[in-house]
C-alpha positions as CSV (number, residue, x, y, z in Angstrom):
1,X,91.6,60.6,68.8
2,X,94.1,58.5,71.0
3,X,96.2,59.5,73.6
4,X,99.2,59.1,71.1
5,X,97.8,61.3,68.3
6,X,97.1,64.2,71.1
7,X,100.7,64.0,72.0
8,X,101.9,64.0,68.5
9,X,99.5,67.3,68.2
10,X,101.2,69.4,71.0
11,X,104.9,68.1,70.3
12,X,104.3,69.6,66.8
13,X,102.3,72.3,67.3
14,X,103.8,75.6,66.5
15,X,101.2,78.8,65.1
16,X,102.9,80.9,63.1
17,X,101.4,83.9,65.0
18,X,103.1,83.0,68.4
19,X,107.0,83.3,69.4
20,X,108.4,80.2,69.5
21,X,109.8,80.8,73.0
22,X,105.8,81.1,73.8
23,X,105.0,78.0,71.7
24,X,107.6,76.1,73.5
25,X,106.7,77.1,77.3
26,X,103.0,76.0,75.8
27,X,104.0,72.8,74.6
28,X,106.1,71.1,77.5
29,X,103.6,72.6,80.0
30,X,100.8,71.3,78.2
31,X,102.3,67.6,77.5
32,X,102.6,67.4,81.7
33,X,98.7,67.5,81.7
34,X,98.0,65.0,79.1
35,X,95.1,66.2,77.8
36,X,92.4,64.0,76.4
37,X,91.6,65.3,73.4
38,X,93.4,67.6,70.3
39,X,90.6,70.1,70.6
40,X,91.4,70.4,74.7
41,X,94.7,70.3,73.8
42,X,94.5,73.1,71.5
43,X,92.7,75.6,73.8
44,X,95.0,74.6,76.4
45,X,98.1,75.5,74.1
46,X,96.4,78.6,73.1
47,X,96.1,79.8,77.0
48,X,99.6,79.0,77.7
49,X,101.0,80.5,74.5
50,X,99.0,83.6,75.2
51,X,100.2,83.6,79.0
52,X,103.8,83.8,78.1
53,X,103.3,86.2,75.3
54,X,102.1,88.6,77.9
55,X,104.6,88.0,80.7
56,X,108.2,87.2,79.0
57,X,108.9,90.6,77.8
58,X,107.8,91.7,81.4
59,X,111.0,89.9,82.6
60,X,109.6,86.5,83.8
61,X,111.2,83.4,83.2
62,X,109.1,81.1,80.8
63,X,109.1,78.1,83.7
64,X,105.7,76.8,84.9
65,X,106.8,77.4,88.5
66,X,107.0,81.4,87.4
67,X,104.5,81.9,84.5
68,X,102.1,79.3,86.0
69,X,101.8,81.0,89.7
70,X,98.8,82.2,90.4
71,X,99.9,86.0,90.6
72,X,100.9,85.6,87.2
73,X,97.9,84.2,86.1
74,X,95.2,86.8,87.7
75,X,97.8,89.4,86.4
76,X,97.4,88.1,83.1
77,X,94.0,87.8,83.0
78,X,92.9,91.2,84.2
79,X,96.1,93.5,82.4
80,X,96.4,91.1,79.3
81,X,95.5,93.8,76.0
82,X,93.1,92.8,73.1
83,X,90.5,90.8,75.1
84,X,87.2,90.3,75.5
85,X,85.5,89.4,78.7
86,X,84.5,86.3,78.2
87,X,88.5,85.2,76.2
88,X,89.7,86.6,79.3
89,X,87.6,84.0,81.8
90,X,88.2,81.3,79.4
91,X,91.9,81.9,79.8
92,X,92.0,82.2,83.2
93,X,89.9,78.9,83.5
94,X,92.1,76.7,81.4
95,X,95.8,78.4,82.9
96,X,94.4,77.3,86.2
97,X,93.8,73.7,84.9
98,X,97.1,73.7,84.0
99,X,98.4,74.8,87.1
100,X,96.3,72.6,89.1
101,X,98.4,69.9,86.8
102,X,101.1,70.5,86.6
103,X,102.6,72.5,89.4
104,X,99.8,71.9,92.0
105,X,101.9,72.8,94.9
106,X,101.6,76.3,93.5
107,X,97.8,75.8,92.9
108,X,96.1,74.2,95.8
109,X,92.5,73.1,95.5
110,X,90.2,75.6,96.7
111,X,89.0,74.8,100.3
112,X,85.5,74.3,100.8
113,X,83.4,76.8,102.0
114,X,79.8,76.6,103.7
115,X,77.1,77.7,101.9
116,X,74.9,80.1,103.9
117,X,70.9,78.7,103.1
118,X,68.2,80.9,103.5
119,X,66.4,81.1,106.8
120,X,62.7,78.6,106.4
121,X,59.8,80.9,106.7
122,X,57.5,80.3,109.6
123,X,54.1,79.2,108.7
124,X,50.6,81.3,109.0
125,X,50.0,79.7,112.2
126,X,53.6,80.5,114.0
127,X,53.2,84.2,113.1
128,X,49.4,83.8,114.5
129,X,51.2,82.6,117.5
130,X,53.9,85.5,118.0
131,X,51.5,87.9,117.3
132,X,49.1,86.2,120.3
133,X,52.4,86.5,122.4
134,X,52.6,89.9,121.2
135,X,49.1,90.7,122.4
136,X,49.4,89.5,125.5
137,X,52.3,91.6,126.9
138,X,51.8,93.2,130.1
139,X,52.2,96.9,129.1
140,X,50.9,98.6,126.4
141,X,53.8,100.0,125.2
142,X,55.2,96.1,125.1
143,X,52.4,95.4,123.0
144,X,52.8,97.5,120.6
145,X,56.4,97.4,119.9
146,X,56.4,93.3,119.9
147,X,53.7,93.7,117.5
148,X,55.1,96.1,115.3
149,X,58.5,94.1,115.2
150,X,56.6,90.7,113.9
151,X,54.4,93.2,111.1
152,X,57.5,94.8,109.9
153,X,59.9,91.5,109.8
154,X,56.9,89.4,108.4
155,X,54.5,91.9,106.5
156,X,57.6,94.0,105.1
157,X,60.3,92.1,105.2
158,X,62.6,94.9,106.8
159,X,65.9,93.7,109.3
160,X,68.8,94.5,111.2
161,X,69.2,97.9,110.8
162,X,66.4,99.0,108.3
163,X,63.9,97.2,111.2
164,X,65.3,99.1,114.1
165,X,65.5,102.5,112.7
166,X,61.8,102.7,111.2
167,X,59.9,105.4,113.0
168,X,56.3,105.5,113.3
169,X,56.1,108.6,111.0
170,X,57.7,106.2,108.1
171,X,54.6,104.5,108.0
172,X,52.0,105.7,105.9
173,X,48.2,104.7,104.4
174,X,49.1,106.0,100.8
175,X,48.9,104.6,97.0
176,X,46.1,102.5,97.8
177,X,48.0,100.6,100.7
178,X,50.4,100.9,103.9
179,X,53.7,101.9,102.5
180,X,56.8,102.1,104.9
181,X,59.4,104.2,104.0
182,X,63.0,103.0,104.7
183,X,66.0,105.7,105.1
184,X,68.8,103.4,105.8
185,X,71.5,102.4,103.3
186,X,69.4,101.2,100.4
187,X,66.4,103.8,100.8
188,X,62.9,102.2,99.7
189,X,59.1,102.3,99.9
190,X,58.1,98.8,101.0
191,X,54.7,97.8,100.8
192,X,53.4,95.5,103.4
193,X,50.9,93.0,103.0
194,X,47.5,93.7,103.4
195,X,46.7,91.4,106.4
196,X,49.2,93.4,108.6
197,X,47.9,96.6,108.0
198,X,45.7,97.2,111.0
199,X,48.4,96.1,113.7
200,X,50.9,97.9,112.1
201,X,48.9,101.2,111.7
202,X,48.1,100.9,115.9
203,X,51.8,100.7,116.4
204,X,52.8,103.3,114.1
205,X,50.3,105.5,116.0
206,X,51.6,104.1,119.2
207,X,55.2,104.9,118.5
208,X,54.5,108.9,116.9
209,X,58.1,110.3,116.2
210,X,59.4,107.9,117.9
211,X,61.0,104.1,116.8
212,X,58.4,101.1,116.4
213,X,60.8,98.6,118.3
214,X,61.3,101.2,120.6
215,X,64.5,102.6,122.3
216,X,65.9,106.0,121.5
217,X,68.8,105.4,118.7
218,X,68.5,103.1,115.7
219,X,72.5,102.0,116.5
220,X,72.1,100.2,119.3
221,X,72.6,96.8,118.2
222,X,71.1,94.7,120.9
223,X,67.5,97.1,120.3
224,X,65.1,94.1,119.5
225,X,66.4,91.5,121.7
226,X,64.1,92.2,124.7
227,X,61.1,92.3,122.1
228,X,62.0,88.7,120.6
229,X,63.0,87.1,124.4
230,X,59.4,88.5,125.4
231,X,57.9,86.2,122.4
232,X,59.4,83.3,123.3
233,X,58.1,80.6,125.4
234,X,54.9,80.0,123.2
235,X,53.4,76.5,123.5
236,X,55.1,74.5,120.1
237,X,56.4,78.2,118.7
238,X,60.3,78.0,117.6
239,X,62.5,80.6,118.5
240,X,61.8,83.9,117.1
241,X,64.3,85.7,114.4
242,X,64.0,88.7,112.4
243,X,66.0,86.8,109.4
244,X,63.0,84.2,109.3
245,X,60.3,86.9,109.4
246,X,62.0,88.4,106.2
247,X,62.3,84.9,104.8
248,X,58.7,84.9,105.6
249,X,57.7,88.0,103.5
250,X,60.0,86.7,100.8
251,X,58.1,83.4,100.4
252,X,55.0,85.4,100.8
253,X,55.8,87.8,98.1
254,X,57.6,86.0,95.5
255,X,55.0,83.1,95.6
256,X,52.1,86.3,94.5
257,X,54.7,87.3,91.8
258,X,54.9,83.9,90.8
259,X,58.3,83.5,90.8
260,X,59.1,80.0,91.3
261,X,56.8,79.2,88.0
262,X,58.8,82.3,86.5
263,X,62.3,80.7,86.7
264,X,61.4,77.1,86.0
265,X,59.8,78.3,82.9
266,X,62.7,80.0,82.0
267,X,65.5,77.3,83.5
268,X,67.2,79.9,85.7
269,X,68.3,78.5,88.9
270,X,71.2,80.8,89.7
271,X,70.7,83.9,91.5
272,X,73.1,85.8,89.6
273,X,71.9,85.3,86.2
274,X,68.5,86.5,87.2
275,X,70.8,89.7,89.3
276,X,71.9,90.6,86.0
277,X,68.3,90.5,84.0
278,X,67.3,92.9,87.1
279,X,69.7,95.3,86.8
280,X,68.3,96.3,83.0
281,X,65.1,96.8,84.0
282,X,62.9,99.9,86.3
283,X,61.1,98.9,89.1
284,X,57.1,100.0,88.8
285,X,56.0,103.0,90.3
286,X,54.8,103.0,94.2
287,X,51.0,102.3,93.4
288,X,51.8,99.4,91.1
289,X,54.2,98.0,93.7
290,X,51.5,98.2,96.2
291,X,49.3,96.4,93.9
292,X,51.3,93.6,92.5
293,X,52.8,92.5,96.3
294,X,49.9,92.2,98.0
295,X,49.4,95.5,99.7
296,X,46.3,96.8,99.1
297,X,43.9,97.9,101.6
């Protein structure tokens, strides 16, 4: 359809379900933004028709610079009766397109944010390397808590506070592997992976009662950096972080589950989408668990 027949659509349109105060605030708002085509036009007409609906007999002038703020519009589109979820993101998508077009002062563009990437994994032979490091301490007591930091970061994927505040009672041969049992603010059982079992179990002992990273209170923030200065140094080794040890486990774990064959099977490449499939669904009992993520002994 040309651009001609589009405007001749909005200049005429009028439903007889909306107010014709609504259909005109639709219509002159919807002729600045030129749309391309009568079916754009017509879901664009219908937002704006729908918008003043809702906010004239609230007391607000039917002007874009009022209706089309984006006060208005979030207002709208989260107190509007009679909608469904999706009408109401719909709505809210297209106002905003008009806003952007037609009083963008009101609307700037959204500034662009960084995008936080996941930490790389470090390889089989950089966590043979730390764990060297580890070995070689000059106290026994280093030794075992440097250890114990790279088996819980790498072999359980625990951090930040979950990794300071594990005590050497939380670890445990049980279920037919070495479980971990984490009492911070998402309380788990983590199962680590086999090949970490051995060190992890000598720390564990090491450590009794007490914490694994050592130190006497889980809070202290600053708790692991003496460990992870100690392991640093090592002949072609990067820098050690507990955020690339979990990236480690994660890599680790989801390639056993076969995950990346899982979501390119099923075209999923947003997070969120495969979130919301999660959240219907139980996770498997503690010996299962130990089983499918490679933590049996």
């Amino acid at each position: 359809m040309a651009a001609a027949d589009v405007a001749v659509y909005v200049a005429c349109w009028q439903p007889v379900p909306v107010p014709p105060q609504a259909a005109c605030f639709a219509r002159s708002v919807v002729e600045l933004a030129e749309p391309l085509t009568r079916a754009r036009a017509n879901a664009l007409l219908w937002a704006a028709a729908r918008l003043a609906g809702f906010a004239v007999p609230l007391g607000l002038e039917a002007v874009p610079e009022v209706l089309l703020h984006p006060s208005v519009i979030e207002r709208f589109a989260v107190s509007a009766p009679g909608l469904s979820g999706s009408a109401r993101r719909t709505l809210r998508t297209n106002l905003r397109f008009l806003a952007r077009a037609v009083v963008p002062a009101l609307a700037r563009a959204d500034a662009a944010l960084p995008r936080e990437r996941a930490k790389a994994p470090y390889s089989p032979a950089e966590i043979a390397g730390f764990l060297a490091l580890a070995d070689a301490q000059p106290t026994l007591a280093r030794r075992m808590r440097a250890a114990g930091l790279v088996c819980l970061g790498a072999g359980a994927g625990l951090t930040g506070a979950d990794l300071r505040a594990v005590r050497g009672s939380d670890v445990a041969c049980r279920s037919g592997g070495v479980v971990v049992d984490v009492h911070g603010a998402r309380p788990r059982a983590v199962p680590v992976l086999s090949r970490y079992h051995d060190i992890l179990l000598a720390s564990a002992e090491f450590a009794g009662s007490g914490l694994i990273t050592g130190g006497t209170s889980a809070v202290r923030k600053n708790i692991t950096t003496p460990l992870t200065r100690s392991l640093a140094g090592g002949a072609g080794l990067p820098r050690l972080e507990a955020s690339r040890l979990r990236s480690t486990w994660l890599a680790e774990v989801a390639g056993l589950l076969g995950l990346a064959t899982f979501m390119h099977a099923a075209g999923i490449t947003c997070s969120q989408r495969l979130g919301d499939l999660l959240a219907t669904l139980d996770p498997a009992d503690e010996a299962t668990a130990v089983a499918l993520l490679g933590a049996a002994r």
